[in-house]
C-alpha positions as CSV (number, residue, x, y, z in Angstrom):
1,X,-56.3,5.4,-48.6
2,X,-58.2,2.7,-51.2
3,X,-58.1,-0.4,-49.0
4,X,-57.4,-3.9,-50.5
5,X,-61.7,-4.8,-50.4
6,X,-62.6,-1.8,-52.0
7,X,-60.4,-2.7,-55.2
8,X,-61.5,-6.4,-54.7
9,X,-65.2,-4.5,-55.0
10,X,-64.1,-2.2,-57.6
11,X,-62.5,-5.3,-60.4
12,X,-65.9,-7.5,-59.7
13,X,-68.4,-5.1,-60.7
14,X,-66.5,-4.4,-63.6
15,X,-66.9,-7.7,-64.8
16,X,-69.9,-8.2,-63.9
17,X,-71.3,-5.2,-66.0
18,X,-68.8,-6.5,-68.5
19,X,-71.0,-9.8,-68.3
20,X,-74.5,-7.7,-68.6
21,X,-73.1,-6.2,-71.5
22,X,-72.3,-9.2,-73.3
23,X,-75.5,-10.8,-72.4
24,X,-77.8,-8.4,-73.4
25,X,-76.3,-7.6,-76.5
26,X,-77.7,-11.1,-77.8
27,X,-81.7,-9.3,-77.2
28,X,-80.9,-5.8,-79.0
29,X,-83.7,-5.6,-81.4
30,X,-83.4,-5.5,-84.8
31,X,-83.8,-1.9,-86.0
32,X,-82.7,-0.1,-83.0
33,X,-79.5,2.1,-82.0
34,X,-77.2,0.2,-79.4
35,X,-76.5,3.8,-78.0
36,X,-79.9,4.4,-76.9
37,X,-80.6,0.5,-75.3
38,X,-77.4,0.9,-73.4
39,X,-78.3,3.8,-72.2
40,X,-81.8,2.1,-71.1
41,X,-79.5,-0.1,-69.0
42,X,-77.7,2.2,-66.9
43,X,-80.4,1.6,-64.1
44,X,-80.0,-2.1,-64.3
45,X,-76.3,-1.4,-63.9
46,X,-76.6,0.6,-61.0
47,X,-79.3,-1.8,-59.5
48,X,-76.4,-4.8,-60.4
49,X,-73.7,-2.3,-58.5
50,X,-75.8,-1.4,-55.2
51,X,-76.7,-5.2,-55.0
52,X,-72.7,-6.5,-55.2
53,X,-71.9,-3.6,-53.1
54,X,-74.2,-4.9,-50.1
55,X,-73.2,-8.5,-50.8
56,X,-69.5,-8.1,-50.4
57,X,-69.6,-6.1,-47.5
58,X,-72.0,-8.6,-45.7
59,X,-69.7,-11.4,-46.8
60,X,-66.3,-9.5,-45.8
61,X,-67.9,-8.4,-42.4
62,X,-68.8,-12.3,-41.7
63,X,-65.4,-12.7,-42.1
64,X,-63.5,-10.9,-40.0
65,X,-66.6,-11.1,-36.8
66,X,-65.1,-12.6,-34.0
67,X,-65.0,-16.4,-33.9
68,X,-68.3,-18.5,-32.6
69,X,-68.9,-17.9,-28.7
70,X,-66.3,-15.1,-28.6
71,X,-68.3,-11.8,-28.0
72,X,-66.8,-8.3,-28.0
73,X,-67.2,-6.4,-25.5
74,X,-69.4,-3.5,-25.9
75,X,-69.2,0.0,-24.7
76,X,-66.1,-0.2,-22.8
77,X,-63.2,2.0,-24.3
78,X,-60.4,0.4,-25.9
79,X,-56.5,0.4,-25.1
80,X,-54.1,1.0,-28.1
81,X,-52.4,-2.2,-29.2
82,X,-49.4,-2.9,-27.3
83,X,-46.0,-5.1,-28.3
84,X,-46.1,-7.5,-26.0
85,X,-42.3,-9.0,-27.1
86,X,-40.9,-5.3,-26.4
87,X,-42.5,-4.3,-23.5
88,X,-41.2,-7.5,-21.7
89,X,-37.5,-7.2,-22.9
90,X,-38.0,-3.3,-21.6
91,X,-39.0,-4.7,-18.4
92,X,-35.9,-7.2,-18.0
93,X,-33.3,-4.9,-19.0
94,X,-34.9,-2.5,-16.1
95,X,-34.2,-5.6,-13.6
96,X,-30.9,-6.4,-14.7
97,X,-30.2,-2.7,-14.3
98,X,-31.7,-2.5,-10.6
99,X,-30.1,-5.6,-9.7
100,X,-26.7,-4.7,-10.7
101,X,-24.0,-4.1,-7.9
102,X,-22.1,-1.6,-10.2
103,X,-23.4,1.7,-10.0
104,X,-24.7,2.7,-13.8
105,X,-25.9,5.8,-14.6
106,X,-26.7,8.1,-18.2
107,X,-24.6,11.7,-18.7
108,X,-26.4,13.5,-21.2
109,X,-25.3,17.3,-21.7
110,X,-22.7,16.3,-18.9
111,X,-25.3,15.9,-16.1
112,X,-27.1,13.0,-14.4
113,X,-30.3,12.0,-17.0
114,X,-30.5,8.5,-15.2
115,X,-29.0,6.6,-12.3
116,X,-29.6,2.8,-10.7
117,X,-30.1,1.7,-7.2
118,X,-26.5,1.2,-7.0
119,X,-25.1,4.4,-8.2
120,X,-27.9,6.1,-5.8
121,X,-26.1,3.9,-2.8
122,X,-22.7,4.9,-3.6
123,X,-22.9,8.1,-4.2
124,X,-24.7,8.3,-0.9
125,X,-28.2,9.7,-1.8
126,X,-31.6,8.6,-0.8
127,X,-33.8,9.2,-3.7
128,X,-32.6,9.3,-7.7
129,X,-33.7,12.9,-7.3
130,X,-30.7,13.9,-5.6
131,X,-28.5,12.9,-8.7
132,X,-30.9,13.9,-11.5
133,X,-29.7,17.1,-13.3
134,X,-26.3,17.3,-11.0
135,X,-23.1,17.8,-13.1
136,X,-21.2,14.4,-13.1
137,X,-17.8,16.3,-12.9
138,X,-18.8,18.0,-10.0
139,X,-19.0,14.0,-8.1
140,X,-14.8,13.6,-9.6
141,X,-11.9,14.0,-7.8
142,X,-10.7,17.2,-9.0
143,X,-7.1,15.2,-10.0
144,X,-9.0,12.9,-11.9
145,X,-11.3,14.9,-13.6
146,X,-9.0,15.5,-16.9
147,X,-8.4,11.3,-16.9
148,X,-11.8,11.1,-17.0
149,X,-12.2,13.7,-20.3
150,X,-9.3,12.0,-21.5
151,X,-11.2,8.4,-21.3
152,X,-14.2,10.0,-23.3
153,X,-12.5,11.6,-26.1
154,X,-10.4,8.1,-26.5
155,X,-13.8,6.3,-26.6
156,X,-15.5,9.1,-29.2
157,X,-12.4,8.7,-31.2
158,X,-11.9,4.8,-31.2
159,X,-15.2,3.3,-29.7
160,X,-12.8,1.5,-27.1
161,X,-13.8,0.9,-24.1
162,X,-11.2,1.7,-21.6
163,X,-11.7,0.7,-17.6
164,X,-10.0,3.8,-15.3
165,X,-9.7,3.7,-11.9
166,X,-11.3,6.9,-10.8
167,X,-11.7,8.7,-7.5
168,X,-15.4,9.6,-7.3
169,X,-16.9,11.3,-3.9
170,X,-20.1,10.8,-2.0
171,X,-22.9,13.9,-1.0
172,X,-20.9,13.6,2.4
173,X,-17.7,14.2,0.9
174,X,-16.2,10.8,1.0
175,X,-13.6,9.6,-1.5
176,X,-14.1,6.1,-3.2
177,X,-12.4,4.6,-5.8
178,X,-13.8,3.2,-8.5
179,X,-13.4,1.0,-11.9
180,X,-14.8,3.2,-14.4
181,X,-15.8,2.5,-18.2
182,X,-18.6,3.2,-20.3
183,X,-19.7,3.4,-24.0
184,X,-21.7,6.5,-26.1
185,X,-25.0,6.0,-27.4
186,X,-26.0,7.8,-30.1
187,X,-29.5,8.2,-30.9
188,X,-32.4,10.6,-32.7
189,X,-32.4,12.6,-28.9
190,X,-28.5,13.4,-29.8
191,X,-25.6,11.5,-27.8
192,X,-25.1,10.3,-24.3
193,X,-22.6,8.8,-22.4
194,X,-23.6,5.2,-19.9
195,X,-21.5,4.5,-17.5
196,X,-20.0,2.0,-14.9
197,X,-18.7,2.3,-11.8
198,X,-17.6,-1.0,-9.7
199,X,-16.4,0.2,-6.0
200,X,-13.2,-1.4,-5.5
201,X,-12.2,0.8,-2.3
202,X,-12.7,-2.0,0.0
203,X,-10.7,-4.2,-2.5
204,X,-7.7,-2.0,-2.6
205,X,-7.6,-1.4,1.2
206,X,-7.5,-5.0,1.6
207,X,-4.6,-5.6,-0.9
208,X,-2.6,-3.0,0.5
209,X,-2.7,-4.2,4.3
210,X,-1.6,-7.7,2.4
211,X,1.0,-5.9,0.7
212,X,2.2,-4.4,4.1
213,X,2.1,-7.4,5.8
214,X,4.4,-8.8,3.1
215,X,6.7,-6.4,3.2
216,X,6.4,-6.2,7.1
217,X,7.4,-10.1,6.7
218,X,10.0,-10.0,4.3
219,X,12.0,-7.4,6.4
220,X,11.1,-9.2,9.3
221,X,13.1,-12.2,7.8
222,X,16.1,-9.8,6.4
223,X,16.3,-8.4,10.0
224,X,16.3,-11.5,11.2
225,X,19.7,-13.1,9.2
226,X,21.4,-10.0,9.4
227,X,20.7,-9.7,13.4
228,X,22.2,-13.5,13.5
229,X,25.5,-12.6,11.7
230,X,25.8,-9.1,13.4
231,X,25.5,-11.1,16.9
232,X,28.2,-13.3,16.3
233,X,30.5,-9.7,15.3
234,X,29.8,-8.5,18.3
235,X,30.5,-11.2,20.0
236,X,33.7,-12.4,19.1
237,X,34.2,-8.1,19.5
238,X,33.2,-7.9,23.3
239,X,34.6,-11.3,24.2
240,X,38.3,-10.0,22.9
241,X,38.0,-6.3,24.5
242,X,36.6,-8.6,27.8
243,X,40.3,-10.7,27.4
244,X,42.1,-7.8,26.0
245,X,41.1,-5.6,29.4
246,X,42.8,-8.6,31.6
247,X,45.8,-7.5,30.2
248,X,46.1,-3.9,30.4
249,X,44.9,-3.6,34.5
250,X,47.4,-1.5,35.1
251,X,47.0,0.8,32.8
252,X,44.2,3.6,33.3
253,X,43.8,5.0,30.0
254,X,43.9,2.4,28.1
255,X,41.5,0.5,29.8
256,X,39.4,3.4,29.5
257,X,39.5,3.6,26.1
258,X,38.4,-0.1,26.3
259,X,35.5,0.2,28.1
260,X,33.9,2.9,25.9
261,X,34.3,0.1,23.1
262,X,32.7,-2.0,24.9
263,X,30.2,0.2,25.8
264,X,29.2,0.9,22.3
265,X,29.5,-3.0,21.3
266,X,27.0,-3.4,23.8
267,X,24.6,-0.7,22.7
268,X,25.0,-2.4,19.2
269,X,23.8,-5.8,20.9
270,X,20.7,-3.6,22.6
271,X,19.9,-2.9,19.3
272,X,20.2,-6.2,17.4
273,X,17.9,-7.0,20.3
274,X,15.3,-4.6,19.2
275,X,15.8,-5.9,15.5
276,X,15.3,-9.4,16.8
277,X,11.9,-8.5,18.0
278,X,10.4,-7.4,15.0
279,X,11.5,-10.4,13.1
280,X,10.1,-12.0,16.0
281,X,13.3,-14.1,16.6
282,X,14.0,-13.0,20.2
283,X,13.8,-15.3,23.3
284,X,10.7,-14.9,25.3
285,X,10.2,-15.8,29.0
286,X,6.7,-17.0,28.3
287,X,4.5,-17.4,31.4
288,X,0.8,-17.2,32.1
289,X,0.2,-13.7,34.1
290,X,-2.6,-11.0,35.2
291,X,-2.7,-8.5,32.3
292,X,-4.6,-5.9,34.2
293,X,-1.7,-6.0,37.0
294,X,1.2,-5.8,34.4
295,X,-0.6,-2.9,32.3
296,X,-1.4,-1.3,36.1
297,X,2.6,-1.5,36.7
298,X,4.0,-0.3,33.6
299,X,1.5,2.7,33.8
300,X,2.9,3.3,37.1
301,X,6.4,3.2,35.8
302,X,5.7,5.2,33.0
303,X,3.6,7.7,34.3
304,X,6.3,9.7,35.4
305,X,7.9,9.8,31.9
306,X,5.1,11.3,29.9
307,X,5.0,14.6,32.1
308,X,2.4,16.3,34.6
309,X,0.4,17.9,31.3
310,X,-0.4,14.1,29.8
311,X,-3.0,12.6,31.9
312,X,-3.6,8.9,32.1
313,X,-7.2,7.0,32.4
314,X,-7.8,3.7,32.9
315,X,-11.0,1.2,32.5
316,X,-10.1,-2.1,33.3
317,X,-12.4,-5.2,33.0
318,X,-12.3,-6.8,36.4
319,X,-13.1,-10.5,34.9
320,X,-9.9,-10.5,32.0
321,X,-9.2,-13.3,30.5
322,X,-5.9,-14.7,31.7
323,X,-3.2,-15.4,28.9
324,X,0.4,-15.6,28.6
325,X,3.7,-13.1,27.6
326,X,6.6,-11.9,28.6
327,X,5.9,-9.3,31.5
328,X,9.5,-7.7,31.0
329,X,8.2,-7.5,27.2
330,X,4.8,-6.0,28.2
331,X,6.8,-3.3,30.2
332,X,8.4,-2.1,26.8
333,X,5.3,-2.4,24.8
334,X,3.6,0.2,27.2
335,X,6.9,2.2,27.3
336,X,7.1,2.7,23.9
337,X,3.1,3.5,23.0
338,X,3.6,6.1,26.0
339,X,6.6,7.3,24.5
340,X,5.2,7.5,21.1
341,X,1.7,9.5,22.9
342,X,4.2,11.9,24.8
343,X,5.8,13.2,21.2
344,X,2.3,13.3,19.8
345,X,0.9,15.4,22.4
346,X,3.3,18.0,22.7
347,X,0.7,20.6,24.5
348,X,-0.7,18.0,26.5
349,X,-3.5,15.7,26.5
350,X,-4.9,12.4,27.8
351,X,-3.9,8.5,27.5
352,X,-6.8,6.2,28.1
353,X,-6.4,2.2,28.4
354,X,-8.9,0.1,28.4
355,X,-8.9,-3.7,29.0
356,X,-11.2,-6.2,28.0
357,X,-12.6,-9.9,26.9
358,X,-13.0,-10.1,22.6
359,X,-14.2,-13.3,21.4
360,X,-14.4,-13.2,17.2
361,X,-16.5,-16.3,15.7
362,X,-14.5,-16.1,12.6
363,X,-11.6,-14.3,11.3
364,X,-11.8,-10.2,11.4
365,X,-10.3,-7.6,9.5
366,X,-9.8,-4.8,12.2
367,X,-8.0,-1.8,10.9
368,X,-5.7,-3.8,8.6
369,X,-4.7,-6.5,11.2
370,X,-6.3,-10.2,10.6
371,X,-7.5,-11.3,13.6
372,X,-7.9,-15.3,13.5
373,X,-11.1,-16.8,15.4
374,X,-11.0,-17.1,19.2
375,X,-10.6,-15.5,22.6
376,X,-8.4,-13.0,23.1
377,X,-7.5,-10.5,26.2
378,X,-7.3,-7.4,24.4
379,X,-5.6,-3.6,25.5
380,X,-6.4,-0.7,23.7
381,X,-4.2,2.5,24.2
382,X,-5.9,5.8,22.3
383,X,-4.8,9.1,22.8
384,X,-5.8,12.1,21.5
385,X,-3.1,13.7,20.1
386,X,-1.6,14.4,16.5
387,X,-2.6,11.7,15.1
388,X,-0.9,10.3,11.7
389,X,-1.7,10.5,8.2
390,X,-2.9,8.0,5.8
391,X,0.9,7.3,4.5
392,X,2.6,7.5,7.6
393,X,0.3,4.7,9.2
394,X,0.6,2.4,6.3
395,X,4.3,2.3,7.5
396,X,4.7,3.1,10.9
397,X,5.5,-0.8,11.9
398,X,8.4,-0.7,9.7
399,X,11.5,-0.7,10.9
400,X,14.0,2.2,11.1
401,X,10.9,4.6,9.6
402,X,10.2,7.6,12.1
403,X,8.8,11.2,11.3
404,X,11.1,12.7,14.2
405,X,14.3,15.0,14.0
406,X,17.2,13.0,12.8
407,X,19.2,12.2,16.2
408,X,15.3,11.9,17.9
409,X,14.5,8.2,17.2
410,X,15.1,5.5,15.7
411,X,12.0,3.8,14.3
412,X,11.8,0.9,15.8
413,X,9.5,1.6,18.7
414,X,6.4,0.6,17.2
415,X,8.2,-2.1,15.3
416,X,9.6,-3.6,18.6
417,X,5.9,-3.7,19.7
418,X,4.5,-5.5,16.5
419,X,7.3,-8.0,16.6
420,X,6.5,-8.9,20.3
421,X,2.8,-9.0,19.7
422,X,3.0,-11.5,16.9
423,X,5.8,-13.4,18.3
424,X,3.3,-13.9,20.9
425,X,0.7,-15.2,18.8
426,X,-1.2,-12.3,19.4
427,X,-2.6,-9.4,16.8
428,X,-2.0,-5.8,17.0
429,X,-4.3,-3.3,15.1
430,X,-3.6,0.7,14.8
431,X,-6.1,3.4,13.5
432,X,-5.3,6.8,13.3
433,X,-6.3,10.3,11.8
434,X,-4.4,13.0,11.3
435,X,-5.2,15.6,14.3
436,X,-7.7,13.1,15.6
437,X,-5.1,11.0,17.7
438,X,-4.0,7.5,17.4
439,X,-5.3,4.0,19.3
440,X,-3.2,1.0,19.4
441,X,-5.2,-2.3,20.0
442,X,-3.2,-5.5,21.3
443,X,-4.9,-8.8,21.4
444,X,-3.5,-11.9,23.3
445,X,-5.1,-15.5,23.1
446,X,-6.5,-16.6,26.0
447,X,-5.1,-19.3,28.3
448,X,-1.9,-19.4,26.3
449,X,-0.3,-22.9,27.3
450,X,3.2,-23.2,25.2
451,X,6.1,-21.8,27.3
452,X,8.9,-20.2,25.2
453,X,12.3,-20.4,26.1
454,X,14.0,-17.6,29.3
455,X,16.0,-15.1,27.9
456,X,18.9,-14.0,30.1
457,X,19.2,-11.2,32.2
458,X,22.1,-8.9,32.5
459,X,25.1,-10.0,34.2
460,X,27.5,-7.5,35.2
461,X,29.2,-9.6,37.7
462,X,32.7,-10.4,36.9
463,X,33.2,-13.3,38.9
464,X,34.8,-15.6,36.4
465,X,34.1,-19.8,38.0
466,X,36.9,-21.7,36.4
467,X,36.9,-25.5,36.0
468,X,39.4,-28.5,37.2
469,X,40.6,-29.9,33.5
470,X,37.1,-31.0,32.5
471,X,37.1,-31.9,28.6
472,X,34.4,-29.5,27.0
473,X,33.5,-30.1,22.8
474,X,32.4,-26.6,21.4
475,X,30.4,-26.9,17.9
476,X,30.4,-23.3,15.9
477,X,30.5,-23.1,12.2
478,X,31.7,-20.1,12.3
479,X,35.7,-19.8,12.7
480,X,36.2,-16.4,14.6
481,X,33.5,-17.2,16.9
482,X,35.0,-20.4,17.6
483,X,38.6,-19.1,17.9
484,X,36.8,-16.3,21.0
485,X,35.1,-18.9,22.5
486,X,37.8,-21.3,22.3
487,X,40.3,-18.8,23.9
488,X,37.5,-17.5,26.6
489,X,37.1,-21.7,27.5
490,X,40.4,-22.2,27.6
491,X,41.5,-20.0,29.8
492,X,39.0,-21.0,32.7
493,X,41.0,-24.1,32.6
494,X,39.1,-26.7,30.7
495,X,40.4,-29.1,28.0
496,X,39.1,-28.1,24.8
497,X,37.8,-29.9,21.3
498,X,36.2,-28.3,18.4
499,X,34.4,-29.4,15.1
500,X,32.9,-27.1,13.0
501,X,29.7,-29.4,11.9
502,X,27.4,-31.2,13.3
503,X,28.8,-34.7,11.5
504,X,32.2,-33.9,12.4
505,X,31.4,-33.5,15.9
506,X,30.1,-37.0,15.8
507,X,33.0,-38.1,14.3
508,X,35.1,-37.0,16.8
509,X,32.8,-38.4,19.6
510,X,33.0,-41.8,18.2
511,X,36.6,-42.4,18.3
512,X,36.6,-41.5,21.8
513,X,35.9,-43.6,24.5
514,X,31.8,-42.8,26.0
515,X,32.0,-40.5,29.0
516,X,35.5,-38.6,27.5
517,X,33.8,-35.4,26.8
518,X,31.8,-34.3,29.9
519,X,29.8,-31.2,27.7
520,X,29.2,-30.3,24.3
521,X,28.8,-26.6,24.3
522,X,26.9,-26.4,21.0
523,X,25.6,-23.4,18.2
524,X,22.1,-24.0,17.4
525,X,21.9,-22.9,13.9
526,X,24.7,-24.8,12.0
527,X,25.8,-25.4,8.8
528,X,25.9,-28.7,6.9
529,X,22.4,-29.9,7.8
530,X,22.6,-30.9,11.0
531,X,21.2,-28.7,13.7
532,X,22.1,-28.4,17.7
533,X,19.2,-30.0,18.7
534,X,19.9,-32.9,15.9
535,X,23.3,-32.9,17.3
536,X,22.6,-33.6,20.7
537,X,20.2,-36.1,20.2
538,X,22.2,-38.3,18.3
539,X,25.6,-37.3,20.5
540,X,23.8,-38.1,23.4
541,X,22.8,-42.0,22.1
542,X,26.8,-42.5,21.3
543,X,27.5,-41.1,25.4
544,X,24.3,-41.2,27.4
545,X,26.0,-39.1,30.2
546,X,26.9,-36.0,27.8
547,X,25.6,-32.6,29.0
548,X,25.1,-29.5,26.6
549,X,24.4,-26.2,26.3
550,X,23.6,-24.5,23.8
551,X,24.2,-21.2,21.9
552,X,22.2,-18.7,19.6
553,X,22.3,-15.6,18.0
554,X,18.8,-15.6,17.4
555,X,15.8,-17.8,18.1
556,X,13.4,-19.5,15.3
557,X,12.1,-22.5,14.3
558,X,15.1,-24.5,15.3
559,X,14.5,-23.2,18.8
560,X,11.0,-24.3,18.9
561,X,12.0,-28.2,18.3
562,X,14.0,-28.1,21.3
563,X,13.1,-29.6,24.7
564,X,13.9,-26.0,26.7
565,X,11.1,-26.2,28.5
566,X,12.0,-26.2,32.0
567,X,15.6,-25.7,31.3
568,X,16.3,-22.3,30.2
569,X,19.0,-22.2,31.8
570,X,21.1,-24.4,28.9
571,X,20.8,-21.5,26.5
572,X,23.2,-18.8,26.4
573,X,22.3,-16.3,23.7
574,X,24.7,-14.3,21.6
575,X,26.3,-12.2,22.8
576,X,26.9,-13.5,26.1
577,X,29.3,-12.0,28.7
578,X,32.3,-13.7,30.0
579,X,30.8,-14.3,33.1
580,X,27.9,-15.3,31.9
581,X,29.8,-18.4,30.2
582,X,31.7,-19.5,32.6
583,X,28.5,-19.8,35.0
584,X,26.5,-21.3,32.9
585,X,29.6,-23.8,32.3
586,X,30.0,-24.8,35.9
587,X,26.4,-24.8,36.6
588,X,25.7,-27.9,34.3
589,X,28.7,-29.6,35.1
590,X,28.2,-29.2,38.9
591,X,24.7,-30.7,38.2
């Protein structure tokens, strides 16, 4: 190609010999041809052409040398000329790449062309090698494969980019899921697909143990109410079959046909019971105890129950922790895990629990279960049976939800257990896998200090103790328990009052003379505002002598503002016996 200097080169000489031309023309002698003396010039010309030639190419080469004290450097190869401005934008978009957390790779002809550090992570490899020139489909969940063709013929067709959650799996064969999106490239090399994969199976785990636990909480709190009403049905139903069987003594049948109503009315209380402790709403005898020695009893008690073919292990840390519970409670926690290993080890198998001191600097995630910061006595039962699978275990605290016959259980086993745990301020954790058995994992604080209020043990005495006229106000806002209790009170030979609410029971104190009522026999939970514990206080400022005891179908909050500490004995919970009353009655009056 003619290079800009050459035609600078080229124009000059032409004038220049235009110049000579004109010049010489000026000296042509007269007489002779101008053909033949411009012919006799050529050599000059020539001459005049060599000499510019050499000129302008000294002149241009001084030009472009390098600048004064800048040598080149001599017989040392040369590199081609590089873009500085490209290479380093290459570079950074490499480090962003390397850097990222989501796993980005390039499918071209539907296989791995290119992957980052991430993807090579995720996907479980060691080196990019293992990935380069495998088929992307083959690393899909076979279910999600056609959402995935379907996201890249939407993105050919619109150039939207769409974000999928996908099921992708490991070398190992592990399922993740991910948030998948990408975009096409399109380029002289043909097309290929980048895309972007952000794990999220952590993320979803973690959402759906917070999901459960709501749930787990919001039937806890329906259980709850609905126990409370069904324990004041079933009270005012056993205290009237109690009365009603006074009447008919005499007469066999009929008193038969009582007692298996009563029977029945008391299994339903059993089972409110159970309900009460999921919604963690039952009253708890509360009392600092040796949790290797309990969990040594109860698998003496139970060992029987689970059958010669189940065989029971035990490691036991000598130096446990101390903390507190209800050991009649702890006995039905181990009865129902053992219960629950028995069905899941039909041909046999073995029960191992182990005890020992967990201390968690800050909170844990253990298998679902958020485990607060602290010390904790913990008991792990694991057996190797069954096992359960994923969507079983993500509802196996619920309550009434069982995988067993119909007329085989009643799902409320494991629920009873979580209710107790939590009540207790402890945690309970459960892993499982689907013929790989199932381990429970109980933690209790250590050196648990706050006493909850003595439930009441079974009376089936029916030694009524009867009183000598003493004036007894009873507080129920609801009107059929009132009229049973009224009647059952009445007829042990006290004078009775009655207010429905807490401000009319203060009413009615006030236009009595101080010392008139000897006890208040008092609901916890009432309407209008006012609770028992509100009550009393402010009853017992208008008649400093007033004894109460108090009543509830269930215990929360309310419970927990009372001062029962120490005096467990003033609580008769719903729904009571007879006999249990009228002790309880004659007790704190006799005090």
């Amino acid at each position: 190609m003619i290079s800009k200097n050459n035609i600078t080169l080229f124009l000059i000489q032409c004038v220049l010999c235009l110049f000579l031309a004109l010049v010489t023309e000026q000296f042509i002698p007269e007489g002779s041809g101008r053909a033949d003396f411009y012919t006799s010039l050529i050599p000059l010309a020539l001459l005049a052409i060599a000499a510019t030639t050499l000129v302008f190419h000294q002149i241009t080469k001084s030009a472009e040398s390098p600048r004064q004290g800048v040598l080149p450097v001599q017989n040392e190869p040369q590199e081609p000329p590089v873009d500085v401005a490209t290479d380093t934008i290459a570079a950074h978009y490499q480090a962003v790449v390397d850097i990222s957390p989501d796993a980005i790779y390039v499918n071209q002809g539907g296989r791995f062309a290119f992957v980052n550090k991430s993807a090579i992570e995720m996907f479980g490899a060691q080196s990019a090698d293992e990935l380069i020139g495998q088929k992307v489909i083959s690393f899909l969940h076979e279910d999600d494969r056609s959402v995935a063709r379907d996201q890249v013929r939407q993105l050919a067709k619109s150039g939207q980019t769409v974000v999928t959650e996908l099921r992708w799996c490991r070398l190992n064969g592990e399922e993740i899921l991910g948030e998948s999106t990408g975009s096409i490239v399109r380029s002289q090399g043909g097309r290929s697909f980048v895309g972007v994969i952000r794990d999220i199976t952590d993320r979803r785990k973690q959402e759906e143990h917070q999901r459960q636990s709501q749930r787990l909480e919001a039937i806890g709190q329906l259980t709850g109410g609905v126990a409370h009403d069904f324990n004041n049905l079933l009270a005012v139903v056993i205290w009237n079959l109690e009365m009603l069987r006074e009447e008919l003594e005499d007469d066999e049948e009929k008193l038969e046909t009582l007692d298996r109503a009563r029977r029945a009315s008391q299994k339903g209380a059993d089972l409110v019971k159970q309900l009460l402790a999921f919604s963690r709403r039952q009253n708890l005898r509360m009392i600092p105890i040796d949790l290797n020695k309990s969990v040594s009893n109860a698998t003496q008690m139970v060992a029987s129950t689970l059958g010669e073919n189940i065989t029971i292990t035990t490691d036991f840390d000598d130096n446990l922790w101390k903390s507190a519970a209800d050991p009649v409670q702890i006995e039905n926690v181990f009865l129902n895990l053992a219960l629950n290993a028995r069905d899941a080890m039909t041909s046999g198998g073995i029960v191992l629990i182990k005890t020992e001191n967990v201390s968690f600097s800050e909170e844990m995630n253990i298998n679902g279960a958020v485990i607060e910061a602290g010390d904790y006595a913990s008991i792990t039962i694991t057996d190797n049976g069954s096992g359960m699978p994923p969507e079983v275990l993500s509802r196996a605290f619920e309550p009434f939800f069982t995988t067993k016959p119909v007329g085989q259980g009643t799902g409320l086993g494991l629920s009873t257990v979580y209710g107790f745990i939590r009540q207790s301020k402890g945690h309970i954790a459960l892993s499982s896998i689907a013929g790989d058995g199932t381990s429970v994992s109980i933690f209790l604080p250590r050196n648990a200090e706050k006493n909850a209020v003595n439930s009441d043990q079974a009376d089936s005495e029916e030694n009524l103790k009867t009183g000598v006229g003493e004036q007894i106000l009873i507080v129920e806002d609801n009107p059929e328990v009132l009229a049973s209790i009224e009647k059952i009170v009445r007829g042990f030979g006290y004078h009775i009052h009655s207010a429905t609410s807490g401000p009319e029971a203060l009413d009615y104190l006030g236009e009595l003379e101080p010392g008139t009522i000897e006890l208040m026999l008092t609901d916890i939970g009432l309407a209008g505002g006012m609770d028992g514990w509100e009550l009393s206080e402010l009853a017992r400022q208008r008649s400093p002598g007033l004894k109460v005891v108090y009543m509830s179908g269930y215990a929360d909050d309310i419970l927990s503002r009372g001062d029962l500490e120490g005096k467990p004995e003033h609580l008769l919970r719903k729904p009571f016996r007879r006999a249990q009353i009228s002790r309880k009655l004659r007790e704190v009056l006799d005090e």
